[in-house]
RODO-2510 file (C-alpha; in nm, 4 decimals, decimal comma):
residues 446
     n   res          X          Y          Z
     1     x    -0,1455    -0,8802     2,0931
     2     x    -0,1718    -0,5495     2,2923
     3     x    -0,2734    -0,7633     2,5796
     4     x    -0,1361    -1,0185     2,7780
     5     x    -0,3979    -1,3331     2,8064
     6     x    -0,3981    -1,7226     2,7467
     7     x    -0,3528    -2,0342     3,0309
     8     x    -0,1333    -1,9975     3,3280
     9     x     0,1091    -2,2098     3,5495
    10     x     0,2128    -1,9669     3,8443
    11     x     0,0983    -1,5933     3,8604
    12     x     0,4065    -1,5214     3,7177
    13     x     0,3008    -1,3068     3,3748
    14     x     0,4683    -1,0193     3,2280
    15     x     0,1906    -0,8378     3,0232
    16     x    -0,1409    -0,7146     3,1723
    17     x    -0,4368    -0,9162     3,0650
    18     x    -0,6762    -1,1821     3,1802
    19     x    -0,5631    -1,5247     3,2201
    20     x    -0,7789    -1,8456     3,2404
    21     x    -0,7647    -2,1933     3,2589
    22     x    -1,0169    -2,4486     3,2397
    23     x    -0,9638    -2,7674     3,4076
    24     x    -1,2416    -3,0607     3,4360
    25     x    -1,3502    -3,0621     3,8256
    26     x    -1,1740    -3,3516     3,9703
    27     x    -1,3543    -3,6677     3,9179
    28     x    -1,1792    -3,8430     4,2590
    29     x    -2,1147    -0,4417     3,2177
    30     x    -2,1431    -0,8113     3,2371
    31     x    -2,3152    -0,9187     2,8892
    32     x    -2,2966    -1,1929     2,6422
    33     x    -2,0975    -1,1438     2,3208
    34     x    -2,1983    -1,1908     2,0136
    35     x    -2,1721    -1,5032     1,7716
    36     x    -2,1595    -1,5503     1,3991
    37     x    -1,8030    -1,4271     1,2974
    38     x    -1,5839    -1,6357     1,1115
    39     x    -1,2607    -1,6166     0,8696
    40     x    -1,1071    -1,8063     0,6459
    41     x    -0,7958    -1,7727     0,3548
    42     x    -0,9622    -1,8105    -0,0186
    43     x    -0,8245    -1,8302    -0,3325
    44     x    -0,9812    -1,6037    -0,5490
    45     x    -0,9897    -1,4201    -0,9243
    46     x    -1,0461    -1,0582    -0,7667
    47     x    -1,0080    -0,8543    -0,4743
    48     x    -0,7354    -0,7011    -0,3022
    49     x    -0,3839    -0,8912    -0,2388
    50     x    -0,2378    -0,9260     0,1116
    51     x    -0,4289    -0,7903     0,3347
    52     x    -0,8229    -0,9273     0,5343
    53     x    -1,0787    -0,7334     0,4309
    54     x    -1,4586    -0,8260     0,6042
    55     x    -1,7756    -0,8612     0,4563
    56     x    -2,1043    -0,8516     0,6362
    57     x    -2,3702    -1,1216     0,4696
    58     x    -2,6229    -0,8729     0,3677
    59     x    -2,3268    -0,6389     0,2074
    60     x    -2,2136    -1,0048     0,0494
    61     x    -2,5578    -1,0745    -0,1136
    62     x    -2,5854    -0,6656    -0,2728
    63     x    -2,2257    -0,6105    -0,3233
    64     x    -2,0996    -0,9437    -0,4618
    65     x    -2,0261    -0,8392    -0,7611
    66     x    -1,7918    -0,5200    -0,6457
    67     x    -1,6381    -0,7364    -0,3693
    68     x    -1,5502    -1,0409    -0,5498
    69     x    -1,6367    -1,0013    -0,8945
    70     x    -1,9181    -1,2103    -0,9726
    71     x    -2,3062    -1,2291    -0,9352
    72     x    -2,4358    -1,3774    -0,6481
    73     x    -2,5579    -1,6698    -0,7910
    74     x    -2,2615    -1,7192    -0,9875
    75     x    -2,1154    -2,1079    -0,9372
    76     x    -1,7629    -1,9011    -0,8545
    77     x    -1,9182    -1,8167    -0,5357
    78     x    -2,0377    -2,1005    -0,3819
    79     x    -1,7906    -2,1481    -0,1413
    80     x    -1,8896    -1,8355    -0,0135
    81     x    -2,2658    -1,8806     0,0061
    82     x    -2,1531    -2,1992     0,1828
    83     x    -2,0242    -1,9852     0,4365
    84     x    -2,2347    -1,6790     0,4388
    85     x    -2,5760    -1,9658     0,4770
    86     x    -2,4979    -1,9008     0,8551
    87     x    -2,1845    -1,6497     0,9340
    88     x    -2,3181    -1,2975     0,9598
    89     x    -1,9181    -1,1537     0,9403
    90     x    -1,6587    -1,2705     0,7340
    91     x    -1,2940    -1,1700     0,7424
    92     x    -1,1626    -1,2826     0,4210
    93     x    -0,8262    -1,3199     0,3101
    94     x    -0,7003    -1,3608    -0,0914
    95     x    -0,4117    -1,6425    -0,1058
    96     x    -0,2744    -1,6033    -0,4081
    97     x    -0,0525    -1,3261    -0,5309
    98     x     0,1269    -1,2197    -0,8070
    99     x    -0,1474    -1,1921    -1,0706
   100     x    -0,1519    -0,9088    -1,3439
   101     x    -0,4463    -0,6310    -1,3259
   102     x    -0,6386    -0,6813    -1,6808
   103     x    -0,5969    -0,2894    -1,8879
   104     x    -0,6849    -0,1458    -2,2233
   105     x    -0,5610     0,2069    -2,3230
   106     x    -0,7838     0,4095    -2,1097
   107     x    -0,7635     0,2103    -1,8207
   108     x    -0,6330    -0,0384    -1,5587
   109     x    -0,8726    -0,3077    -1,3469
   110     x    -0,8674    -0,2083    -0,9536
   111     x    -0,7500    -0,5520    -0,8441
   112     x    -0,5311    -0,8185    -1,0844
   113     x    -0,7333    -1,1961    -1,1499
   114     x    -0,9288    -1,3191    -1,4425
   115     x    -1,1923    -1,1037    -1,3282
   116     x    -1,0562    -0,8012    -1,5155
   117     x    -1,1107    -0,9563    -1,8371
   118     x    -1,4413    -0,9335    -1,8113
   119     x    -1,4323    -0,5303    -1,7876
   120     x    -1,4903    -0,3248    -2,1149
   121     x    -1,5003     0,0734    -2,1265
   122     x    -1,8080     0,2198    -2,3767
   123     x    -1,7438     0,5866    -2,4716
   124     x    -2,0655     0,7729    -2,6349
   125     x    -2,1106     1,0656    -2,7493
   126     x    -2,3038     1,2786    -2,4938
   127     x    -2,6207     1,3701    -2,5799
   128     x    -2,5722     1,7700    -2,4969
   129     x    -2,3279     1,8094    -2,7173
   130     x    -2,3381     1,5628    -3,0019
   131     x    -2,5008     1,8190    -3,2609
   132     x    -2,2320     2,0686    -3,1659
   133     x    -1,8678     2,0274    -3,2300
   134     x    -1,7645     2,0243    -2,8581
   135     x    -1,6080     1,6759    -2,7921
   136     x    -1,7829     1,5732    -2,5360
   137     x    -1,8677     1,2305    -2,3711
   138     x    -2,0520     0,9472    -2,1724
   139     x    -1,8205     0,6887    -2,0078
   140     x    -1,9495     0,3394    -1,8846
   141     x    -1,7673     0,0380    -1,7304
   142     x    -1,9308    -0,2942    -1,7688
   143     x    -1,8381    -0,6127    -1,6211
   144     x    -2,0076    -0,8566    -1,8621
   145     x    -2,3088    -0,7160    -1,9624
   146     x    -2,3807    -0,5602    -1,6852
   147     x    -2,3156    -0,1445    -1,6671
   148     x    -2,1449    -0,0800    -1,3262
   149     x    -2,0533     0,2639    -1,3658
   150     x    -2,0823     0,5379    -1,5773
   151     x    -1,9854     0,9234    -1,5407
   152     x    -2,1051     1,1919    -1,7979
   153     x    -1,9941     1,4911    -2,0084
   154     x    -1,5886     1,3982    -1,9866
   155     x    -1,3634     1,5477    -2,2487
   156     x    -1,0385     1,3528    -2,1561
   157     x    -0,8937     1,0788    -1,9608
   158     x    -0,8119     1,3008    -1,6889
   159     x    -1,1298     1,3889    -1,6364
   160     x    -1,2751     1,0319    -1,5230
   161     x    -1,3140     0,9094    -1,1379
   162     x    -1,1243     0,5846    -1,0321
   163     x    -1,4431     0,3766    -0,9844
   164     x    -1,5196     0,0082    -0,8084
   165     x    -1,3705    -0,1662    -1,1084
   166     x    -1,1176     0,0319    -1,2603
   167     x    -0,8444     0,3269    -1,2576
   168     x    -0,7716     0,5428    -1,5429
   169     x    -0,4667     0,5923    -1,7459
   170     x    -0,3001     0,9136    -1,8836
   171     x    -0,4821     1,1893    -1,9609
   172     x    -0,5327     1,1663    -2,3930
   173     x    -0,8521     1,3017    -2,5103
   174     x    -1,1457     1,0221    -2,5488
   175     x    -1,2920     0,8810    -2,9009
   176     x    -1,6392     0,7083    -2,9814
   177     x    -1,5953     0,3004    -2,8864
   178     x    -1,8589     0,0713    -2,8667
   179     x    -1,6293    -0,1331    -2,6603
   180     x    -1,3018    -0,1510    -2,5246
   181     x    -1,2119    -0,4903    -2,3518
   182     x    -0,9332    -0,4457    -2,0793
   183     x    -0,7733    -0,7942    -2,1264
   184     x    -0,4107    -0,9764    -2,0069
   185     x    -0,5813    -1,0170    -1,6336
   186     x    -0,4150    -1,3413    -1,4277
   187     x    -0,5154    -1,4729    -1,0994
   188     x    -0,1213    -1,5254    -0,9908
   189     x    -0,0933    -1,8441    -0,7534
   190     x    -0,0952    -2,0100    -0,4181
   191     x     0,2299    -2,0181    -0,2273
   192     x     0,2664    -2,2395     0,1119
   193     x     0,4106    -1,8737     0,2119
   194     x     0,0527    -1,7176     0,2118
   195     x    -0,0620    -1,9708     0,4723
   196     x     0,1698    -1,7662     0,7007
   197     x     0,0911    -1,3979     0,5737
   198     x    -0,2899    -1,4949     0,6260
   199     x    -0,2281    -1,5965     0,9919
   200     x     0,0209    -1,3098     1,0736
   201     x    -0,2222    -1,0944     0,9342
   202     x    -0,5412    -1,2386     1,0963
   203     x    -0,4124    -1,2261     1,4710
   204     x    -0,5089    -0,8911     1,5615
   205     x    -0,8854    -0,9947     1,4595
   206     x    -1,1898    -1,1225     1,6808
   207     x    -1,3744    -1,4035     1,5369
   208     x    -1,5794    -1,7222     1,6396
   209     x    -1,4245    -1,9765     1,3550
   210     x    -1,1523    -1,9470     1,1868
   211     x    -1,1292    -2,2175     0,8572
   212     x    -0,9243    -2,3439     0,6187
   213     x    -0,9879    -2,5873     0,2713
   214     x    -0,6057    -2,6901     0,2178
   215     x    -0,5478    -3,0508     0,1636
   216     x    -0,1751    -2,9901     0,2174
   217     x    -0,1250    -3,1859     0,5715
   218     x     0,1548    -2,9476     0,6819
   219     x     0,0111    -2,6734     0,6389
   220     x    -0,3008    -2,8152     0,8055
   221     x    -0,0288    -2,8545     1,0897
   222     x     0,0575    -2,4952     1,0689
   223     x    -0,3171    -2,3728     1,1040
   224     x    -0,3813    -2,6709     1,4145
   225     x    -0,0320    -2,5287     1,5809
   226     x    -0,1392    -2,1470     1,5765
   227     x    -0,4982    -2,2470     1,6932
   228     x    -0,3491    -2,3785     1,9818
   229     x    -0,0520    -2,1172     2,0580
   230     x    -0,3547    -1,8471     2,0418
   231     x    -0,6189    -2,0370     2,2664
   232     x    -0,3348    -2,1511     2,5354
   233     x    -0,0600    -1,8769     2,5071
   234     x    -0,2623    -1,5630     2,4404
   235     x    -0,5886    -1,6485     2,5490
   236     x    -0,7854    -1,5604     2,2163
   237     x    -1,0599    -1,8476     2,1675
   238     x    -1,2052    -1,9523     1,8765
   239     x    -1,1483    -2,2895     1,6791
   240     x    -1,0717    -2,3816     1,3505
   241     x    -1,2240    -2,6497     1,0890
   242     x    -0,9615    -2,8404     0,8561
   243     x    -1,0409    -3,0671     0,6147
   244     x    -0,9558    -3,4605     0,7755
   245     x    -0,6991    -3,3458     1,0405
   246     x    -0,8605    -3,5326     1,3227
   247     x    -0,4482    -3,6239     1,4610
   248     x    -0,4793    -3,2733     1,5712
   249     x    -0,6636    -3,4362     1,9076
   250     x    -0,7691    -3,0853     2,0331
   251     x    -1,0544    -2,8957     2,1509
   252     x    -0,9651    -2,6213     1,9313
   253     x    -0,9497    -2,7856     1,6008
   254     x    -1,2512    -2,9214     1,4374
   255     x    -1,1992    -3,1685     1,1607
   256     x    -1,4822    -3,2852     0,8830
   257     x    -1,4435    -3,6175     0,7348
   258     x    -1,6782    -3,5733     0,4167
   259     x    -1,5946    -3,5350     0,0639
   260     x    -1,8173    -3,4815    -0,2002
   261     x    -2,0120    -3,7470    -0,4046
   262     x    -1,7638    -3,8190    -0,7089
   263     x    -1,5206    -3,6446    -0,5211
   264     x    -1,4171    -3,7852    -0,2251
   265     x    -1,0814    -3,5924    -0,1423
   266     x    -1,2201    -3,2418    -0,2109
   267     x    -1,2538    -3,0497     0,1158
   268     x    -1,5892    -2,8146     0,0280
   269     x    -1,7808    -2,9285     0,3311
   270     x    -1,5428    -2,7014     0,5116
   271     x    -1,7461    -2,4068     0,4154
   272     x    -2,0653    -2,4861     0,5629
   273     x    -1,9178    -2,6051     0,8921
   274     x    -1,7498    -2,2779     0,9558
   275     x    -2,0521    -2,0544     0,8799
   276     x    -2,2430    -2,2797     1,0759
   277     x    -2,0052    -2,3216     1,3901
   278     x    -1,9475    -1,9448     1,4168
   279     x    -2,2954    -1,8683     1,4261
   280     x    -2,4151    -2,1489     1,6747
   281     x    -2,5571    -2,0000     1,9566
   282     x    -2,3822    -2,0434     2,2797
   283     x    -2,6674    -2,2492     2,4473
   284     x    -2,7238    -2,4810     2,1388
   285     x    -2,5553    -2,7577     1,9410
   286     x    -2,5057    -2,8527     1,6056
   287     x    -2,5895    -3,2465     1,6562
   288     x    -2,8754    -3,3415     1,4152
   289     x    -2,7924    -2,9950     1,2526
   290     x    -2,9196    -3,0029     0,8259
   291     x    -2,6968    -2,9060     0,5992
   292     x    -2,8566    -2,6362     0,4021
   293     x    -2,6074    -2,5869     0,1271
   294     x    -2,5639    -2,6633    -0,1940
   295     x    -2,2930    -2,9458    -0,2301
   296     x    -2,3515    -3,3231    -0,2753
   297     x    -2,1083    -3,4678     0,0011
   298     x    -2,0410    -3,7953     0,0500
   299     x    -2,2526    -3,9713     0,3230
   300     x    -2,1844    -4,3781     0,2057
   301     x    -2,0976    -4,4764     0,5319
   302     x    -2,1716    -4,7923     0,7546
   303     x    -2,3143    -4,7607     1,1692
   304     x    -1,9616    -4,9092     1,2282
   305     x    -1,7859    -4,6485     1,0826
   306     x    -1,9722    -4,3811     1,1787
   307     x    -1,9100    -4,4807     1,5406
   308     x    -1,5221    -4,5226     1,4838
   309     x    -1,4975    -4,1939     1,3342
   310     x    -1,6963    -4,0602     1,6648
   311     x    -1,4315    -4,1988     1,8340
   312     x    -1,1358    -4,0820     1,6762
   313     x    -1,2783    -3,7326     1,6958
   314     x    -1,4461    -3,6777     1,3200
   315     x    -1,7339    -3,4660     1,2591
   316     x    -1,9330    -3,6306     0,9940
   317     x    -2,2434    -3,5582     0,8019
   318     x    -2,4626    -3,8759     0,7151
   319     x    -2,7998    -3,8961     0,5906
   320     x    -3,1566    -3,9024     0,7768
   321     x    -3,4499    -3,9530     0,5172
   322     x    -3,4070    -3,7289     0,2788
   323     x    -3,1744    -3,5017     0,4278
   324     x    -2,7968    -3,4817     0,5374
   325     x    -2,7497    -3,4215     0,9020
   326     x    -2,4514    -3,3235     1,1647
   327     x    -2,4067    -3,6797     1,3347
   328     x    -2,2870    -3,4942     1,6113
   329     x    -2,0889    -3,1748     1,7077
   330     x    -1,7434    -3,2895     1,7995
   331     x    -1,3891    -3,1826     1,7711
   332     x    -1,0796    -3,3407     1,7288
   333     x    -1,0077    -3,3930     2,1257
   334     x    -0,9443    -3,7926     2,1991
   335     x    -0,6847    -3,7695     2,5206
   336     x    -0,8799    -3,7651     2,8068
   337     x    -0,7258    -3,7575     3,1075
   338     x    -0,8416    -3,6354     3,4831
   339     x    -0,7746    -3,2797     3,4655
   340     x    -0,9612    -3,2595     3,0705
   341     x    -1,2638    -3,4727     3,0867
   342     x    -1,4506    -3,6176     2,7313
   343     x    -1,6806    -3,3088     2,8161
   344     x    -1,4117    -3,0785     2,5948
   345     x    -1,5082    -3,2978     2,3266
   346     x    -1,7955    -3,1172     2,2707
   347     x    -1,8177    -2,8181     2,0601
   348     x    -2,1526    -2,6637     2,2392
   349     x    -1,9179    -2,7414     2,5446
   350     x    -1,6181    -2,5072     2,4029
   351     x    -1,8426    -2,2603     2,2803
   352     x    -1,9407    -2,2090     2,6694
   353     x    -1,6345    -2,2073     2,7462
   354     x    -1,4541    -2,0133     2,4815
   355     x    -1,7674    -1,7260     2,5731
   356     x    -1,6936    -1,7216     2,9419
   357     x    -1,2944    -1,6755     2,8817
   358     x    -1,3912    -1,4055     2,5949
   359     x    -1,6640    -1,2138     2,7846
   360     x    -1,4903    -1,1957     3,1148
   361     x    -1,1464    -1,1233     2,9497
   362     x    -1,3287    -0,8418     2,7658
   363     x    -1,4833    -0,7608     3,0820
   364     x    -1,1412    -0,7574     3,2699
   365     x    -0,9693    -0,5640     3,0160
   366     x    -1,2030    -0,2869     2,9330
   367     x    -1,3494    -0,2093     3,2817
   368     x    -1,0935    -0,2638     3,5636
   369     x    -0,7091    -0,3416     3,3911
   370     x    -0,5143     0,0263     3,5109
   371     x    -0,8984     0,2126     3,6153
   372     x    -1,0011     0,0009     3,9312
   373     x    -0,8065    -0,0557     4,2525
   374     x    -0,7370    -0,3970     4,3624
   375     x    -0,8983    -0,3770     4,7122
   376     x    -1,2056    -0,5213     4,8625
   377     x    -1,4284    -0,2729     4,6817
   378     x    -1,2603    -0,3606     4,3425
   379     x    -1,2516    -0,7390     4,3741
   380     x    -1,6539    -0,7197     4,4820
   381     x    -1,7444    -0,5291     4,1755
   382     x    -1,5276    -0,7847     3,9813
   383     x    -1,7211    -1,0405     4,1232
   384     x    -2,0795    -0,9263     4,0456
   385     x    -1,9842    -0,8689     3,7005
   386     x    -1,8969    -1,2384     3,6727
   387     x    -2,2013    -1,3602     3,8647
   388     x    -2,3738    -1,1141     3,6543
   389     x    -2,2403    -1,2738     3,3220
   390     x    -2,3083    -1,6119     3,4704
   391     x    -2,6713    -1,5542     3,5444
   392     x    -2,7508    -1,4766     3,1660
   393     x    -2,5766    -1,8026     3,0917
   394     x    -2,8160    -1,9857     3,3040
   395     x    -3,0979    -1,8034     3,1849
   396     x    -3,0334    -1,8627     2,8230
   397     x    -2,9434    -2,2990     2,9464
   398     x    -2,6145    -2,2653     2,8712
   399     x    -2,5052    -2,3475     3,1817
   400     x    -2,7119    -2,4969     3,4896
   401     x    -2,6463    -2,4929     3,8266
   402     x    -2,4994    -2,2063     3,9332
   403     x    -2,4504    -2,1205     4,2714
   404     x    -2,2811    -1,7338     4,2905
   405     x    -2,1148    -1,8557     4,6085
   406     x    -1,8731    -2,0690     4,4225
   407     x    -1,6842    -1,7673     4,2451
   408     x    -1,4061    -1,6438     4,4506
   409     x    -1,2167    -1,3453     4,3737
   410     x    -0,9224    -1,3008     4,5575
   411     x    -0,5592    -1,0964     4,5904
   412     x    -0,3148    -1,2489     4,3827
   413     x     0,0300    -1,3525     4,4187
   414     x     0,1152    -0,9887     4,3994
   415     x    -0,0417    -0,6402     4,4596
   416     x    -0,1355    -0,5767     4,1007
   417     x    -0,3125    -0,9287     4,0636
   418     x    -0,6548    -1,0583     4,1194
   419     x    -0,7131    -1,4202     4,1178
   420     x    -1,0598    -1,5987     4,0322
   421     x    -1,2179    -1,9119     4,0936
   422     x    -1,4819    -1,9955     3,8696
   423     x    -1,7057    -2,3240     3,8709
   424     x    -1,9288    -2,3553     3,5973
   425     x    -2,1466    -2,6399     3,4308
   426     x    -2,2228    -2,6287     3,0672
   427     x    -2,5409    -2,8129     2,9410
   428     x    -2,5238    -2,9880     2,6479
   429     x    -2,8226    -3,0958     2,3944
   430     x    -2,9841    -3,4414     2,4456
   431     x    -2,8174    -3,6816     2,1785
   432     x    -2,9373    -4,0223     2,3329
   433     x    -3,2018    -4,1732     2,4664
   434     x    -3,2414    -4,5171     2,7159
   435     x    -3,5620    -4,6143     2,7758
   436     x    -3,7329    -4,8706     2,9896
   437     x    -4,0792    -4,9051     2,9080
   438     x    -4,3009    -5,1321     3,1400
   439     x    -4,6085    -5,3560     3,0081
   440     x    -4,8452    -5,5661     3,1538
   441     x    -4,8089    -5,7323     3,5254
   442     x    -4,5859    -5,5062     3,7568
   443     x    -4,2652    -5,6027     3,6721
   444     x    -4,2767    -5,6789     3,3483
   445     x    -4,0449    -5,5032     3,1071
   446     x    -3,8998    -5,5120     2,7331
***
């Protein structure tokens, strides 16, 4: 990161940058960010190799096809309609590597995977010139039966454009087909390895969830470990839904229990939670939440066990009526102890907090690091920004409470450092009700 940011000990830090902490209160241009961005690694049959490329939803439902090879309604894609029900940004990243691109003699699919060999090249005669003897021609791509691309009155190879689907090879004059299949395309495969590459090359991104389908528990590890190293050490929050990882006991780390009806190891309810956790509002849950997507998970579960999986940190779906409902919107976090209360437990909880450390790190960074002197003057306007931020939270019931006279911003340890002292309370949606009612005679009560 450019920036220094993450948790703190002493002010002892290196790197400029904002650095928070959030501790439970002992029990002895100030504006809210956006929501709705998420990422995750996916194995797919076309698109580039190595490197995240992101996809807004409304560019997902017109461009499928071009982005990922397939129609929108096409079963391939469900995984990412999962997603893309909720998440308005997607920052996708292709695991597997070392496929071949799909070719024929004229030309050479954009990206390698299976994809490819659904491409054809049609060469017609143009019209203009087809009663003369000029050799002259039409040239379409199709994927399927569907004509993505065609460019007009070519003599030769040379003369094509590289298009959405497809590069061109040599430069040999073109004949009359009614259909050349480009064919030999291969999807390559999933190393552990690209676990890594996707997370090296995420870092430098913003995002509200990031997400992961693996059932491999190390590298479940490996995605719980750099969750944490970027939340504590560099001060970049977001949080992260694995597939039954709930032993990663951490506020960060979100970990769904549900498989799928006839399939109870496979991980697809992973989708839905990360479109849906990136683009829950700050100031609401996802408790009682329905699942609006298109998979058949597995919700056979007793009151028993749905309370010992609350317990050991699961997020489960189970069934109301007719429908399949969040039982509640928790993370992995068990450990309680005085200085973390069971508050961080709850995700609408992190998502207040994981705004405030965002917004006023953004804040921090863009407005005063190097451009505002650390005097009175300087610390004040610091201070109305945050009370400023705060304010919206309270308006919006994220927090309640608030009292501006509990922010104190103060020198630091040393001339270039400001220190802050923030006291917030996050609200949380109602999940339970106790009720007393009384009957009859004054004193009566069931």
């Amino acid at each position: 990161m450019a920036l220094g940011g993450g948790t703190y000990h002493v002010q002892n830090k290196l790197l400029p940058g904002a650095y928070i902490n959030f501790v439970s209160a002992s029990r002895a241009s100030a504006t809210l960010s956006d929501r709705g961005t998420a990422t995750f690694p996916l194995s797919l049959d076309w698109g580039p190799e190595g490197e995240v490329f992101t996809v807004e939803n409304a560019d997902f439902q017109r461009n499928s096809l071009k982005l990922f090879g397939h129609a929108y309604t096409d079963d391939a894609l469900r995984p990412l309609r999962e997603i893309f029900a909720n998440a308005q940004t997607l920052h996708v990243f292709r695991l597997n590597t070392g496929g071949t691109k799909a070719s024929c003699q004229y030309a050479e699919a954009k990206y390698p995977g299976t994809v490819g060999n659904s491409l054809k090249i049609v060469i017609a005669q143009n019209e203009a010139f087809e009663e003369t003897s000029n050799e002259v021609y039409d040239v379409s791509t199709y994927i399927g039966a569907t004509q993505v691309d065609i460019q007009k009155a070519v003599r030769a190879v040379s003369d094509l454009q590289p298009n959405d689907y497809v590069t061109w090879k040599g430069s040999e004059a073109l004949a009359v087909s009614a259909g050349i299949a480009l064919t030999s395309g291969t999807n390559g495969t999933v190393q552990d390895a690209a676990y890594q590459t996707y997370l090296d090359k995420i870092e430098p991104y913003s995002f509200n969830m990031m997400g992961c389908d693996t059932t491999n528990k190390t590298v479940k590890g490996l995605f719980a470990n750099f969750t944490k190293r970027m939340r504590d050490e560099q001060g970049v929050k977001f949080q992260t839904v694995l597939f039954r990882y709930p032993e990663a006991d951490y506020e960060g780390v979100i970990s769904v229990e549900n498989g799928l009806v006839g399939a109870d190891a496979d991980p697809s309810m992973v989708y839905w939670t990360v479109g849906a956790e990136a683009a829950c509002a700050v100031n609401k849950s996802l408790t009682n939440a329905t699942y609006t997507g298109e998979y058949t998970p597995n919700v056979d579960f007793t009151q028993t066990q749905l309370e010992k999986a609350i317990q050991s940190g699961k997020l489960m779906f189970h069934r109301v009526g007719d429908e399949v409902r969040v039982l509640t919107d928790i993370n992995t976090f068990v450990s309680v102890t005085d200085t973390k209360s069971a508050d961080f437990t709850g995700n609408q909880v992190v998502r207040v907090l994981d705004q405030i450390a965002n917004d006023i790190a953004s804040i921090f960074n863009t407005k005063y690091l190097g451009k505002v002197q650390n005097d009175a003057a300087g610390r004040v306007s610091l201070w109305q920004d945050i009370v400023s931020h705060h304010n919206q939270l309270q308006t919006i019931r994220a927090i309640e409470n608030f009292d501006s006279e509990h922010i104190k911003v103060a020198p630091g340890d040393s001339r270039k450092a400001v220190a802050v002292e923030d006291h917030v309370q996050p609200v949380s949606a109602m999940e339970q009700l106790y009720m007393q009612v009384i009957i009859g005679m004054e004193g009566s009560t069931v």
